[in-house]
C-alpha positions in Angstrom: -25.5 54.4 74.3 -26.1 50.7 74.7 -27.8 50.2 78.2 -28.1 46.0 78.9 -29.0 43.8 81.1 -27.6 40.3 81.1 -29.5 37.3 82.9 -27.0 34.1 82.8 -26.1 31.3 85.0 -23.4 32.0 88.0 -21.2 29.0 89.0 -20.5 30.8 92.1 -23.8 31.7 93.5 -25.4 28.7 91.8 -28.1 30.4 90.3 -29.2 32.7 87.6 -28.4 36.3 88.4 -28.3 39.6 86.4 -26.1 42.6 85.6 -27.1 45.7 84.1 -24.3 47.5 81.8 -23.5 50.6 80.4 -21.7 50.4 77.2 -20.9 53.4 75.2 -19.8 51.7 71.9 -22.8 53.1 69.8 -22.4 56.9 70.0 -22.8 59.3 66.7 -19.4 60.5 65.6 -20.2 64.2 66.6 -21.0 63.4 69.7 -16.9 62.0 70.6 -15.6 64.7 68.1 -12.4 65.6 69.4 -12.9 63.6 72.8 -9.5 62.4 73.7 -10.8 59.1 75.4 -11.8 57.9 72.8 -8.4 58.1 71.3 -7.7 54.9 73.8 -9.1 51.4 74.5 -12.6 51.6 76.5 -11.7 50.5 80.1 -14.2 48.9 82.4 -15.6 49.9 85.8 -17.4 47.3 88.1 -19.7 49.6 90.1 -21.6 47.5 93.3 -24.5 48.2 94.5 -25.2 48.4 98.8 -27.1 47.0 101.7 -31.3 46.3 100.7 -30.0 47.8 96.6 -29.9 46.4 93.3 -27.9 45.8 90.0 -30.3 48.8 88.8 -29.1 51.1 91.5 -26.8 53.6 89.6 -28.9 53.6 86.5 -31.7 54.9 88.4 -29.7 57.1 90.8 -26.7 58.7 89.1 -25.9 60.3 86.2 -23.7 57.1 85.0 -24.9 56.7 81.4 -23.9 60.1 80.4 -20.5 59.6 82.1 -19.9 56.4 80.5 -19.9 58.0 77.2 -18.1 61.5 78.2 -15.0 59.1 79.3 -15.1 56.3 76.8 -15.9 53.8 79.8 -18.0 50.3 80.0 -19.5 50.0 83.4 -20.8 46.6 84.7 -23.5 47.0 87.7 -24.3 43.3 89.0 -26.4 41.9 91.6 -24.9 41.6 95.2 -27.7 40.6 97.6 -26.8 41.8 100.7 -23.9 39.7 100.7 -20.8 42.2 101.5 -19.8 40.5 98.2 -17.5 38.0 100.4 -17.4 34.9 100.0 -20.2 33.2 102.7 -19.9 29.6 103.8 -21.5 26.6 102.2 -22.6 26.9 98.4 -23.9 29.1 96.0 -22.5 32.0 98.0 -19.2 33.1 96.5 -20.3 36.6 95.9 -16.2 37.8 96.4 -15.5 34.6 93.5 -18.5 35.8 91.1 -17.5 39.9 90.8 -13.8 39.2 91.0 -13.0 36.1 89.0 -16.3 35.0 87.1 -18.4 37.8 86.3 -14.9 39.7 85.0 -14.0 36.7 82.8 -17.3 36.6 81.2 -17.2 40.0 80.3 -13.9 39.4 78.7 -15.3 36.3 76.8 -18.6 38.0 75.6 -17.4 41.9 75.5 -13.8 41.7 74.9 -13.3 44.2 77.9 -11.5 44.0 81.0 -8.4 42.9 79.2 -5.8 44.1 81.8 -5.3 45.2 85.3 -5.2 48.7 83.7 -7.8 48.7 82.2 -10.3 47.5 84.8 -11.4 49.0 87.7 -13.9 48.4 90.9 -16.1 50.8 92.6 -19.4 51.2 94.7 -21.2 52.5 97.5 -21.8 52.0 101.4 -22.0 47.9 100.8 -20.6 47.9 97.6 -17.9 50.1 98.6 -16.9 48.2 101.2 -17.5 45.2 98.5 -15.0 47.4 96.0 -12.2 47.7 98.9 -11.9 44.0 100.1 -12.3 42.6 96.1 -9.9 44.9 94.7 -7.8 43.7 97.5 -8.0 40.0 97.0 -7.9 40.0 93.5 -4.9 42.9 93.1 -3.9 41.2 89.6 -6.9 41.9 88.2 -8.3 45.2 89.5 -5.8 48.5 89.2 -7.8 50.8 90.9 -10.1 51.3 93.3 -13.1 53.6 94.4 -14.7 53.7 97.5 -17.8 56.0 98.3 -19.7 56.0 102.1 -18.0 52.5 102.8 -19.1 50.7 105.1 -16.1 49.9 106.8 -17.6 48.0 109.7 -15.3 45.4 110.8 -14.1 47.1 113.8 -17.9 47.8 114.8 -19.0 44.0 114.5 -16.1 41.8 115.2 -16.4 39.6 118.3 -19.8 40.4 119.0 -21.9 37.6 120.2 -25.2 36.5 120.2 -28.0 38.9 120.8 -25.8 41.6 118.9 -28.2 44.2 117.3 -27.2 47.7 115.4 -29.8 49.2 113.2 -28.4 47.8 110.5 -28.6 44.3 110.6 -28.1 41.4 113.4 -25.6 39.3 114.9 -27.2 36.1 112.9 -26.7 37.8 109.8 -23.7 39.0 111.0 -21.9 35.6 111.3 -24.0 34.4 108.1 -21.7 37.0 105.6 -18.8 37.2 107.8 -18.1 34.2 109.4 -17.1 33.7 113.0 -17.1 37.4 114.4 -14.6 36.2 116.8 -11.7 35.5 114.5 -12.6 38.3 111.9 -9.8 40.9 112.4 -7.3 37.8 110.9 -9.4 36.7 108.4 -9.8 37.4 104.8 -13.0 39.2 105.3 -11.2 42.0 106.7 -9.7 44.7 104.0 -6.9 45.7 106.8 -5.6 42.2 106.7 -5.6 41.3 103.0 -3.5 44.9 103.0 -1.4 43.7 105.7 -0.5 40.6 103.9 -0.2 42.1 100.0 2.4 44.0 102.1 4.3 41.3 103.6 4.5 39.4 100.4 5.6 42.5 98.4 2.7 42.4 96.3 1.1 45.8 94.8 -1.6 47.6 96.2 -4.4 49.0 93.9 -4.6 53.0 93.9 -7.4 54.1 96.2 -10.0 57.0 96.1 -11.8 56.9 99.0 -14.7 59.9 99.6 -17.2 60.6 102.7 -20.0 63.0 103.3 -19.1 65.1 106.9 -23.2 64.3 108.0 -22.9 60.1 106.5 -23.3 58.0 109.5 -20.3 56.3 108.4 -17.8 59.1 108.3 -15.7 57.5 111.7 -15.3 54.2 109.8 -13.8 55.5 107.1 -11.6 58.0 109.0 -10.3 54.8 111.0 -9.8 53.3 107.8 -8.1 55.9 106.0 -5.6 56.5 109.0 -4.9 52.6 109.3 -4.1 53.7 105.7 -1.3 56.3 106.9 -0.1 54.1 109.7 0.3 51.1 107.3 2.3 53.8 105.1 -0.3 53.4 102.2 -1.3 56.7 100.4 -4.7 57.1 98.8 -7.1 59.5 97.8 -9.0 60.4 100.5 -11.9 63.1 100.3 -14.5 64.5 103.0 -17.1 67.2 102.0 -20.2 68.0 103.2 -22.7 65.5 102.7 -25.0 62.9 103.3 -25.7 58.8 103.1 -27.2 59.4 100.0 -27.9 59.6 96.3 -26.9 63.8 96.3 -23.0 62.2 97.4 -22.9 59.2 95.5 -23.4 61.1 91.9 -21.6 64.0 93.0 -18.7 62.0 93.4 -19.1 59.3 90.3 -17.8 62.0 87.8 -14.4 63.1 89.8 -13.7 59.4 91.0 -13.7 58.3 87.4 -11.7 61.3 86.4 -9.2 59.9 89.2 -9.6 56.3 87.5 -8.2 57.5 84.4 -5.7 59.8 85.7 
């Protein structure tokens, strides 16, 4: 089991950033014996990071090394910031751009991976999960499925607030900083509901979604809302709540079934 980490220049964020990858191209022959997914191509999962984490996250919290080579799957961890990976205003800050469109392209260039919307897939947590909704949804093409886990689904929470805005999260400076003018973000591409609405209206395919939420995560009414916007919009998707917590007990219980579901 190859376990990397890549420093190299972003055009996006205009400086040198870092993934960490999981690639399970190395393993002893009895150890895939009779392992039907490795009777296929390896396909690739972008896993994100959330809010105050790293591109060292999963390693360090889930069991994702072993499940990369049980399923025959390469999976690329890169570094998000706190970012929401949207695209912010002004440069160096195109973190939508650099996990969708750059950082997939380079693994193609340097890995030979990612080859085809079928082969690729997007996931991650609270942040990240949020991050895995809204750039599977804006880059459709390239991503065929998509995993959500505690997603912070928060649009609804922070648009049109003003100044002075505080959660315990973060505040309204930061706020407008990721996602622009709070005032017009329901209608803007920020929002996963509206990039939905609009693959929709122009006929366009929407990427499978697993979605899963702990009963106890603080987070559980966001993705409810979401997930009915879901059934109103006609939209099915995997959608999962058990018991369990904003944490690292969740998160791994769920990484082995959601990437059963990405190969299913």
């Amino acid at each position: 089991m190859a376990v990397l980490q890549v420093d190299f220049y972003s055009k996006s964020l205009e400086k040198s950033t870092c993934f960490h990858m999981v690639l399970p191209n190395d393993l002893p022959p009895i150890m895939v014996e009779g392992n039907e997914n490795y009777n296929r191509e390896m396909k690739t999962l972008f896993l994100l990071h959330g809010y105050s984490g790293s591109s060292k996250d999963w390693l360090l919290g889930s069991s994702v090394q072993e499940l990369a080579g049980k399923y025959n799957m390469a999976v690329i961890m890169p570094s998000g910031d706190n970012s929401f990976y949207l695209d912010g205003k002004g440069k160096g800050r195109a973190y939508c751009k650099f996990v969708g469109e750059e950082l997939v392209e380079y693994i193609r260039s340097t890995f030979n991976l990612a080859k085809s919307k079928e082969d690729t897939f997007i996931g991650g947590l609270s942040m990240g999960g949020f991050g895995a909704m809204h750039t599977g949804l804006y880059y459709p093409e390239t991503f065929g499925k998509i995993v959500a886990l505690s997603s912070a689904f928060i649009i609804h929470n922070i648009k049109n607030k003003t100044e002075g805005f505080e959660d315990h999260i973060a505040d309204y400076d930061y706020y407008t900083s990721v996602f622009g003018d709070l005032s017009k973000l329901e209608n803007s591409v920020n929002n996963p509901e509206y990039l939905i609405k609009n693959l929709k209206k122009d006929g366009k395919k929407i990427p499978d979604m697993y979605i899963a939420c702990g009963t106890e995560d603080f987070l559980l009414e966001e993705n409810r809302a979401f997930h009915k916007f879901l059934k109103d919009e006609e939209i099915e998707a995997e959608y999962i709540e058990s018991p369990g917590e904003h944490n690292w007990a969740f998160w791994n219980y769920y990484l082995e079934p959601s990437m059963k579901w990405l190969l299913s």
